[in-house]
Each structure stands twice: as structure tokens, then as C-alpha cells.
C-alpha positions in Angstrom: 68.9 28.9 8.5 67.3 27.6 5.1 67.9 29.8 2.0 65.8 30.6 -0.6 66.1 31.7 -4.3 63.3 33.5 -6.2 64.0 34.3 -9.7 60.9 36.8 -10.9 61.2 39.2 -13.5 58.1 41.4 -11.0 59.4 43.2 -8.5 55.9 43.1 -6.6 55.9 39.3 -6.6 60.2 39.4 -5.6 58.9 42.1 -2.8 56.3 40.3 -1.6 57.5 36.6 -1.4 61.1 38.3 0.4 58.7 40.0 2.8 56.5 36.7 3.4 59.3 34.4 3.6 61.9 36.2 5.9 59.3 37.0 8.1 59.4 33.5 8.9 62.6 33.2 9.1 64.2 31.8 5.8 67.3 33.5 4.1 65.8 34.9 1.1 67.8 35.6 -2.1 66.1 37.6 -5.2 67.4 37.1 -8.8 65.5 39.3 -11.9 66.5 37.7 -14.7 68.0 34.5 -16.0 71.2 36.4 -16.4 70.9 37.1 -12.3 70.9 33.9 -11.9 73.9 32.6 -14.0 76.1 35.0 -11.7 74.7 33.8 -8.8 75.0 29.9 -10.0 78.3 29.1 -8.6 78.1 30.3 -5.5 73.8 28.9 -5.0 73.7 26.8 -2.1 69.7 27.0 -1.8 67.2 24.5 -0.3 64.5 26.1 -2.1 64.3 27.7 -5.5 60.9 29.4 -6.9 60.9 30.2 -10.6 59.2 31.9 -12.9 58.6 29.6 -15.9 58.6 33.1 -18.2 62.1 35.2 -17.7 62.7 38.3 -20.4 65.6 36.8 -21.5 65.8 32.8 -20.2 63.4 30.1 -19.9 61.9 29.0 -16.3 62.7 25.2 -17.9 66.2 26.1 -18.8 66.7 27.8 -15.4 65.3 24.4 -13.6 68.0 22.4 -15.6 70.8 23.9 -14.9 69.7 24.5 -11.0 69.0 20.5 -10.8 72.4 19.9 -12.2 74.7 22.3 -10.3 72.6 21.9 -6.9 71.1 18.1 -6.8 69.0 18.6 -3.7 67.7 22.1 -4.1 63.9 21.9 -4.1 62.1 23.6 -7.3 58.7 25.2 -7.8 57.6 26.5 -10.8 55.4 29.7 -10.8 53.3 30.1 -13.6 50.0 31.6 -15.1 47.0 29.9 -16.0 48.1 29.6 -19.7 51.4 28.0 -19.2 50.0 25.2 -17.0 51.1 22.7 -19.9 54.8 24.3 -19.2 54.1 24.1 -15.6 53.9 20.4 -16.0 56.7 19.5 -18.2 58.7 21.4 -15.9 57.4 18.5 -13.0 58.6 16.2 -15.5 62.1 17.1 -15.6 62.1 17.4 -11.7 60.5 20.4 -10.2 58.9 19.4 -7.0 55.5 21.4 -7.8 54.1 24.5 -9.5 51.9 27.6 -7.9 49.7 29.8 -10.2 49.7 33.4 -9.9 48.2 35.2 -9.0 48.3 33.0 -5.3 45.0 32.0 -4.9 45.3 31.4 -0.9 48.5 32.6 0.8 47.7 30.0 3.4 48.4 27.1 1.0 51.3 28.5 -0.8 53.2 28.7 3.4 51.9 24.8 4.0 53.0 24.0 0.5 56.6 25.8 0.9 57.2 24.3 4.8 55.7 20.7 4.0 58.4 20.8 1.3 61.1 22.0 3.4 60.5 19.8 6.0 60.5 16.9 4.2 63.0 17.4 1.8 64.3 14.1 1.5 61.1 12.4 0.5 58.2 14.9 0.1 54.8 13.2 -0.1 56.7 9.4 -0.3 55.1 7.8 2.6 51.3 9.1 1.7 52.0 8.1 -2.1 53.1 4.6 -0.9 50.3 4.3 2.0 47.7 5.4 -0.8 48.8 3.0 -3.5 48.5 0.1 -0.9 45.5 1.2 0.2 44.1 0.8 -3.8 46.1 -2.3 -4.5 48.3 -0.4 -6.8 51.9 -2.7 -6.8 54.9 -0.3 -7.5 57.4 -2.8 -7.0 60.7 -2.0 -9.0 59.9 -0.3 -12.2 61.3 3.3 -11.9 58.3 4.0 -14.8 56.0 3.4 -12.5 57.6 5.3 -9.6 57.9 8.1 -11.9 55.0 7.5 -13.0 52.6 7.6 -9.7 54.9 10.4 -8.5 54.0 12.7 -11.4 49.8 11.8 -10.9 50.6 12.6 -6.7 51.9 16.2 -7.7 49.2 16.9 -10.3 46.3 15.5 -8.3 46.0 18.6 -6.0 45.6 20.5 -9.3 42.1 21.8 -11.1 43.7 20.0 -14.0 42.0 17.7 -16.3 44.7 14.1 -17.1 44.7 11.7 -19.9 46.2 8.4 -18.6 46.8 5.8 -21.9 47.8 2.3 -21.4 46.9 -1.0 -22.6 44.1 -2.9 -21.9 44.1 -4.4 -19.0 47.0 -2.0 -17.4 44.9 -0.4 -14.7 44.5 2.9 -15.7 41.2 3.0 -14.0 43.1 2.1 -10.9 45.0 5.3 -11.1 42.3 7.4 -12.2 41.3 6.5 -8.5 44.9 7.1 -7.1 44.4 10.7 -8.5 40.9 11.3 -7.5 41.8 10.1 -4.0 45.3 12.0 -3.5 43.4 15.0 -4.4 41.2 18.0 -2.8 38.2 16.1 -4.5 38.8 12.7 -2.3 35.5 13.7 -0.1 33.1 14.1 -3.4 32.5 11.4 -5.9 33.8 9.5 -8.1 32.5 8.2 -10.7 33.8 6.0 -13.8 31.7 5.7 -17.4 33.0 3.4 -20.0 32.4 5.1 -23.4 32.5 2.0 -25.5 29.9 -0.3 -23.4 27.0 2.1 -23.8 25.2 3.1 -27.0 24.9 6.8 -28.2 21.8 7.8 -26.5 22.4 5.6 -22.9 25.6 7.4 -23.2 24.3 11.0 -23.4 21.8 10.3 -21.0 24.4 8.8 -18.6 26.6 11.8 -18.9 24.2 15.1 -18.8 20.6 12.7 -17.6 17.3 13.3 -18.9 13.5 14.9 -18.0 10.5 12.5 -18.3 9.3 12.0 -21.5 12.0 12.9 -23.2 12.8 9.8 -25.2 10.9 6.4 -25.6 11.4 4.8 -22.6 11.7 8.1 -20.0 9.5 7.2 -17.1 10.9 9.8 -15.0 13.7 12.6 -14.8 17.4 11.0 -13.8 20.5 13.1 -13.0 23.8 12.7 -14.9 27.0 12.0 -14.1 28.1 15.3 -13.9 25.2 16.2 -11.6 25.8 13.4 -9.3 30.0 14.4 -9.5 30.2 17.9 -9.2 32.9 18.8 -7.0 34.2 15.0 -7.3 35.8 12.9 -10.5 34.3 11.9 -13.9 36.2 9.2 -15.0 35.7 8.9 -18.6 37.2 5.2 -20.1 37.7 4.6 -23.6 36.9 7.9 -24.8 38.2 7.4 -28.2 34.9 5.4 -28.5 32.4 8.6 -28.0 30.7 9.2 -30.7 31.6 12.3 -32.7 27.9 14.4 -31.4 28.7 12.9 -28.0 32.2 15.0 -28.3 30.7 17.8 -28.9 28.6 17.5 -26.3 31.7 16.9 -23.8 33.9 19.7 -25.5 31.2 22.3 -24.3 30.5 21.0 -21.0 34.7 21.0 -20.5 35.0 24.8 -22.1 31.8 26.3 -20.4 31.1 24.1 -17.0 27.5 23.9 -18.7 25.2 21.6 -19.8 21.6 20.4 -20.4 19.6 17.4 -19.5 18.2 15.6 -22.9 14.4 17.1 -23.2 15.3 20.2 -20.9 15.9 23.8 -22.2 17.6 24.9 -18.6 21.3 25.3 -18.1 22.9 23.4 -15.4 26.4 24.2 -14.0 29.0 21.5 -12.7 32.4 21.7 -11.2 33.6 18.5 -12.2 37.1 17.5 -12.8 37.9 15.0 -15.8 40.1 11.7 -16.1 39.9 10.8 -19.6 41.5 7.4 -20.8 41.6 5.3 -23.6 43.8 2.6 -25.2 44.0 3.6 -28.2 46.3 6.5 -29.7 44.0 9.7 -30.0 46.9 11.7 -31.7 46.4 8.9 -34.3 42.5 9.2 -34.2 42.8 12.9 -34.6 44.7 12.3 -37.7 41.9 9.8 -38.8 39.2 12.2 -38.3 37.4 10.1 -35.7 38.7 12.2 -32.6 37.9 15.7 -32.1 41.2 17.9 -32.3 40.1 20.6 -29.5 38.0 18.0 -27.2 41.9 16.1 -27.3 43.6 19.3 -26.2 40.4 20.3 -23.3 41.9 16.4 -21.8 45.4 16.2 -22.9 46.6 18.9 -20.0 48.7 16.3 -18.3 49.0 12.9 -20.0 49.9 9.7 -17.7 51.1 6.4 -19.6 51.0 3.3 -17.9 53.7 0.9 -19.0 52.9 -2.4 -20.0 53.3 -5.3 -18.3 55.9 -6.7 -20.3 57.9 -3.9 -19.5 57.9 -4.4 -16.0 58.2 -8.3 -16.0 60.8 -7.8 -12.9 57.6 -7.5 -11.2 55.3 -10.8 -12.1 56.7 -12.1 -8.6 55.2 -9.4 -6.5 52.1 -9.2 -8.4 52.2 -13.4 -8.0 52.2 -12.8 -3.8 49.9 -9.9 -3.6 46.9 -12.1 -6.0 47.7 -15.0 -4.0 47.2 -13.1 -0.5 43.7 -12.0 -2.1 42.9 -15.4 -2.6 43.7 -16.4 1.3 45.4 -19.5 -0.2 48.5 -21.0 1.0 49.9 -22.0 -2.3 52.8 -21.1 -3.9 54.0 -20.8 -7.7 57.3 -23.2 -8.5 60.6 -21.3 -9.8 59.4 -23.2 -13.0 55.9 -21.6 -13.2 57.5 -18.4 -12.7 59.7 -18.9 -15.4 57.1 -19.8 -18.0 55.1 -16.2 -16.8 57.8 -14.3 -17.1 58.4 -15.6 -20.4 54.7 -14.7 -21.7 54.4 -11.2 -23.2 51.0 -10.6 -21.3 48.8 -8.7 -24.3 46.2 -8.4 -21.1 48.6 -7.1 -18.7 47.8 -7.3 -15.4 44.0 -8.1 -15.8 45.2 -10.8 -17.6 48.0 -12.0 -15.1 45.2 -11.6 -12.4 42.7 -14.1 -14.0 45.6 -17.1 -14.5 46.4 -16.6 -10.9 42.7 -16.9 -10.2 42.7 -19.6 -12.5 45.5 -21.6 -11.2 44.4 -21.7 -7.3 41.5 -22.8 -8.3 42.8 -25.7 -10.2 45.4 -26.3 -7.6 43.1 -25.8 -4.5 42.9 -29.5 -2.4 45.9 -30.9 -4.8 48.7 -29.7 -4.0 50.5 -27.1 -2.4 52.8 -25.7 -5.3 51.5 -24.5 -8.6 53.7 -25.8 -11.3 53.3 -24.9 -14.9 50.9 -27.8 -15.2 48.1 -25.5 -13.8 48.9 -22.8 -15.9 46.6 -21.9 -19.6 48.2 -24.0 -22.3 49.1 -20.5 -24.6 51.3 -19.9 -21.7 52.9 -23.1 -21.2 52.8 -23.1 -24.7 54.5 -20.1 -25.5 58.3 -19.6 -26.3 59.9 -15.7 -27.3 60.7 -15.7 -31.2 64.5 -13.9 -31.5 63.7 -10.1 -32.9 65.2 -11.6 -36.6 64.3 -15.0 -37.7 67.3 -16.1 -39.8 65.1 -18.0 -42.5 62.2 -17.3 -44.1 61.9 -21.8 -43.8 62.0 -20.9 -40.0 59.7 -17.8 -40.1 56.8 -20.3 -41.5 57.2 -22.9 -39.4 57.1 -20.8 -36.3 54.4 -19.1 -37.3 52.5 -22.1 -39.0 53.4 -24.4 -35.0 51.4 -21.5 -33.3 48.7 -20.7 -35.7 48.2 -25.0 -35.3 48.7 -24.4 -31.2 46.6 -21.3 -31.1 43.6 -23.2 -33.4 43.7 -26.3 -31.1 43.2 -24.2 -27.8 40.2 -22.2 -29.1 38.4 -25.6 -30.3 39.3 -27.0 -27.1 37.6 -23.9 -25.4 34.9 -24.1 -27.7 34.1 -27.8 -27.3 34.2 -27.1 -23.6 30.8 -28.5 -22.1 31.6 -26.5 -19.0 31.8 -22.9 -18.2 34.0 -20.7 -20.0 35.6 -17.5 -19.2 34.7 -15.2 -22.4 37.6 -12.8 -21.3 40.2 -15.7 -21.1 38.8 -16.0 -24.5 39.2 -12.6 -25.8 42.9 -12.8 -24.7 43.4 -15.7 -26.7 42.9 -13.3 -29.6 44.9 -11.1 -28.3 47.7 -12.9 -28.0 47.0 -14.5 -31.4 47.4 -10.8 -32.7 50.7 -10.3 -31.4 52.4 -13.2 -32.3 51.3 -12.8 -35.8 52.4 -9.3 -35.5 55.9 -10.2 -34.3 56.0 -12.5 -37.0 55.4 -10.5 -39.9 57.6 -7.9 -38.6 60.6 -10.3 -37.8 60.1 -11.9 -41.5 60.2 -8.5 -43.2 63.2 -7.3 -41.1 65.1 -10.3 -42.5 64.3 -9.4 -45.8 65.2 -5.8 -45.4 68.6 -7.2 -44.0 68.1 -5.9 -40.4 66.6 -2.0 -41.5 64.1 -1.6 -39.6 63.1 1.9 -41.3 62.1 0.1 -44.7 60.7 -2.7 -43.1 58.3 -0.6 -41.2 57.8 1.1 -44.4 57.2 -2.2 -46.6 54.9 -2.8 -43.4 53.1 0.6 -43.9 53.5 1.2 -39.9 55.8 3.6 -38.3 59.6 2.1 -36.5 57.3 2.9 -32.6 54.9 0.7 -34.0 57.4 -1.9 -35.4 59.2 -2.0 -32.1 56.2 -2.3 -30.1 55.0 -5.3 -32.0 58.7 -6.5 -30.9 57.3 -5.4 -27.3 60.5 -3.4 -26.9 60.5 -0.2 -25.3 59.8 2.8 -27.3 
């Protein structure tokens, strides 16, 4: 017989979760207090736990801690009212297996949610995560980051909970905003993705709430917004640290209220529309630099998702190397020696990037030969060697920087000489990676001169030590 713990400070929640759960069959144990639990804490053998994330005198983290430590495979949900959601999901972080809200909104789905977990205690929810990330071309591979990671937006999906994902360009975050829409209750409705920085002010108002006829130059007829057209689905918003500051307003109200008007129309319209906010950029930092609205970044920031880099998941380049090549129905291969000069490239564009030299390479290599060797790879990667995180001279320090500036110059004249077509994105990440490399390079020369303190040299750089070490792409 499966036990359970509930640790509730309410006797009519401890009553009526003992009544529900032993009527079907579980050994039910009831704790009042954090102080309950510690004297029943050596002796806990539970397969279930639920806890109250607020105790009189302990805190439903603490609890989950020292539960996780002393009893590794017990299962843990976190019960929690609407204004502790943000706990809720911290407590998912540090390894609760989900959270319920009280009061239970549907008895019904608290049972499924409490036997699906039981029942598949080993691996709850593994198999649809990994069937679902497949089925969106979402490569896991080894990074326990990203494992982590997609784990985390699995759990929160089935929430009414509006997510933040932040990542670099190029990282996929709009590929998980789908993973999230998909793996949740949503999955029927639409979904629905807006980039805030490609649209002007006005297209961008328009795109969001829509507009009557006649209400601006150019407004032949009345057209629905986005969150007409989602309601009961996903409203992915990318780049959101681009909105401009009366288009945040704009959001903030909708977000608070569920309200909104059509430009040119007086009438209130209701939406039920959950929103995936992302953005590349650090919006605690544009907060701070007035260009980000403090209480529209708290309406988003309920859950935050960061993708990792990736340089930070390099162990992966092979995978991602067979899965773009089984898109391209090509038979080629990369040499070890192709896959030595990727993995040695810091990848400013991530995966986008990775994803457009693949492209780039079978199509060079197509009809020639049946390995791709570095030969068929862009000349910044072939180009490119890792500078050590302290140059030893400032002599060397030039002449490093001064070979790539010459390298980096000679590429973008070659690509601008070009009398054929040119990629304008292969382009962009030319810049890119010119950015970084000057970055590292700055930061490695001032480091020397700082004699290896890397706390005055990101102060002589003006920049904080997480940015310093990010320019040295190492992990923050």
C-alpha cells in the first residue's frame, strides 16, 4: 500500500484530502506543522508528499528540502494560493514534481494528477516530453540545462501562468514557446507569435488589439487582433523589450484586466489569452534604464525559462550536425576535422546560425563529394582559433586582435564584392561574431593588466564580472 504525507496547517484541507485519499486506498499520514514533520522525518518512508508552501512556523520550501534529501524518491507537490504561485514555482525548481492551488478547482484533476504521478513514479511525463520535443524538432541531447530546462516548461505548461523564456538570438526560444503552448490545456486553440521589433508602433497596436474602418489612414475595413484571434490559445510575444513604452501600457492593462479595445472603437472586448513573452535582451537591465516598464516585467516574469547558449552545450554540435543533415535528405557526412573546427567556433547565432552553415555546406558539397571537410565550411569558422581567457602580452593582445580585425575585414569585402546572391543573415552574424571577439579581447587585455582580478577589470571595463565572464563565454 502507497503512503502519503500531507503537511497542512487547515484541518479542513488535512480532513478532507485523508478522507479522499484513503478512500481510494492510500495510507495517509497528516502532519500540522513543520515541527510535525521533523518528528516524523526519520521514520517517513512516503511515496507521495503534499505541502503546504505556508506552515506557522516552517517554510513549505524548507520542508521540500529536507524531504528530497532524507527520502530521494518521495514525490512532492506543493499546495499553494494564488499569490504564492511565484513560490510555487521555485519550489518546482528545487524538485517538487508539481503544485495545486487551493482552493481545488476540480477534484477530478487533482485524483488524475495524484495517480498519474504515482503510477509513474520513475519517470512522470518523460516519454510525452521526449515524444513532444521530437515532434517540434527540439534536440535535447546531453545538456542536463536543457533537460532541466524543458522539464521545468512541461510542468508549468498545464498552468494559467504567463512565462518569460530569455536566450540569445538565434537559441530557439520561439521553439519552446511552442513546446509550452502545445504540452498545455491550450494545445487545441491557437497559437500565435508577434515579433515586437519588426513592426512599427501603430502596425504593432493594430496587430495586437485590431482596428474598426476608418480608424487610421489606410483602414479599409475592421480586422481582429491577436488577442481576438487567440483567445483561449497562446500569444507569443518576441522581443518584447522592443515595445514601445505606450505599446506597454497598452499590454500591461490587457494582462491585469483581460480587456481591451480595437484602435477607433470605444467598446470593451474580453480575451482569455495566455502570454509567452521573450526577448534577448536583459529586461531587469532595461527596467533599470527606464526603457521597460517595471509592473508590465512582473505581469510576464511569473516563471522565467533561459535557454542556454549554444556554446554551452557544444557536446551537442554532433547531434544537431545529423538531425540538419536528415532534413536535408542528403547522404553526406561532416569529417572528424569539420567537426572539430565547429566545435571550436563560439556560435554568437547559436543554433540558427549552426543551421544555416549546415545548409550552406550541403549545398556546396552536393554532387562533389560525399564528406564535408572544413573546406566547405564559412571562412570565419575555418578561420577562427579560441584566444586563452589571459593573453600574456599586451604585444600578443594586438596582434591577435589586429590578425582578426584584417581576417574579419577581408571576408565582409569578399561578401560585399560578391556578384552573386548573398545571405544578409550570414552577414549579420559576421557582425556578430566581430562583436565578440573584440569583446573577448578587450576583456582578456584588461585582465592582464589588472594581474588576473577580474572584479577591477570589469570595473575599469565599466561592466559587471556576469558580463565579463560572458564575453569569456563561460558559464555564469
Amino acid at each position: 500500500m502507497k503512503e502519503i504525507v500531507i503537511i497542512d496547517d487547515e484541518p479542513e484541507i488535512r480532513h478532507f484530502l485523508s478522507y479522499l485519499l484513503s478512500q481510494k486506498g492510500y495510507r495517509v499520514t497528516l502532519c500540522e506543522s513543520g515541527q510535525d514533520f521533523e518528528r516524523l522525518l526519520p521514520e517517513l518512508d512516503a511515496d507521495l508528499a503534499l505541502i503546504d508552501v505556508k506552515l506557522p512556523d516552517a517554510s513549505g520550501l524548507d520542508i521540500l528540502k529536507q524531504l528530497k534529501q532524507a527520502v530521494p524518491h518521495c514525490i512532492a507537490i506543493i499546495m499553494t494560493g494564488y499569490s504564492t504561485v511565484k513560490t510555487a514555482v521555485e519550489a518546482i525548481k528545487l524538485g517538487a514534481n508539481d503544485y495545486i492551488e487551493k482552493p481545488f478547482d476540480s477534484i477530478d484533476e487533482l485524483e488524475a494528477l495524484l495517480d498519474h504521478l504515482l503510477n509513474h513514479h520513475h519517470a512522470p511525463y518523460a516519454h510525452e516530453i521526449s515524444l513532444l520535443a521530437d515532434e517540434l524538432g527540439i534536440m535535447v541531447g546531453e545538456c542536463e540545462d536543457m533537460h532541466h530546462l524543458l522539464t521545468l516548461a512541461h510542468k508549468i505548461a498545464k498552468k494559467s501562468l504567463n512565462v518569460l523564456i530569455e536566450g540569445e538570438t538565434g537559441s530557439g526560444k520561439d521553439v519552446l514557446a511552442r513546446f509550452i503552448h502545445h504540452a498545455s490545456h491550450r494545445s487545441n486553440y491557437p497559437f500565435i507569435a508577434i515579433n515586437c521589433g519588426a513592426l512599427s508602433v501603430s502596425l504593432l497596436e493594430s496587430e495586437l488589439f485590431g482596428h474598426e474602418k476608418g480608424a487610421f489612414t489606410g483602414a479599409f475595413k475592421e480586422r481582429k487582433g491577436v488577442f481576438e484571434i487567440a483567445d483561449r490559445g497562446t500569444l507569443f510575444l518576441d522581443e518584447i523589450a522592443e515595445a514601445s513604452p505606450a505599446t506597454q501600457v497598452k499590454l500591461l492593462r490587457t494582462i491585469e484586466t483581460g480587456e481591451y479595445r480595437r484602435i477607433g472603437d470605444e467598446a470593451l472586448r474580453r480575451t482569455n489569452t495566455r502570454i509567452i513573452a521573450a526577448s534577448h535582451a536583459d529586461l531587469a537591465a532595461a527596467v533599470k534604464a527606464n526603457t521597460f516598464r517595471e509592473d508590465l516585467l512582473y505581469r510576464l516574469d511569473v516563471v522565467k525559462l533561459t535557454i542556454p547558449p549554444l556554446r554551452e552545450r557544444k557536446q551537442d554540435i554532433p547531434l544537431f550536425l545529423k538531425h540538419f543533415l536528415k532534413q536535408h535528405n542528403t547522404s553526406l557526412s561532416f569529417s572528424d576535422e569539420a567537426i572539430e573546427q565547429l566545435m571550436k567556433y563560439p556560435w554568437p547565432g547559436n543554433i540558427r546560425e549552426l543551421a544555416n552553415v549546415v545548409k550552406r555546406a550541403v549545398t556546396l558539397a552536393e554532387d562533389e563529394t560525399a564528406m564535408i571537410t572544413p573546406h566547405y565550411l564559412p571562412e570565419k569558422i575555418r578561420l577562427h582559433s579560441p584566444e586563452p581567457s589571459v593573453i600574456s602580452t599586451d604585444k600578443c593582445e594586438g596582434s591577435v586582435l589586429e590578425s582578426y580585425l584584417e581576417e574579419w575585414t577581408e571576408e565582409m569585402l569578399r561578401l560585399w564584392d560578391h556578384d552573386c546572391e548573398v545571405n544578409l543573415e550570414d552577414v549579420l552574424l559576421h557582425v556578430k561574431a566581430l562583436e565578440v571577439e573584440v569583446g573577448k579581447a578587450f576583456v582578456s587585455k584588461t585582465i592582464n593588466e589588472t594581474m588576473g582580478n577580474r572584479k577591477a577589470a570589469a570595473d575599469k571595463l565599466k561592466i559587471s564580472t556576469r558580463q565579463l565572464r560572458y564575453l569569456l563565454s563561460e558559464k555564469n
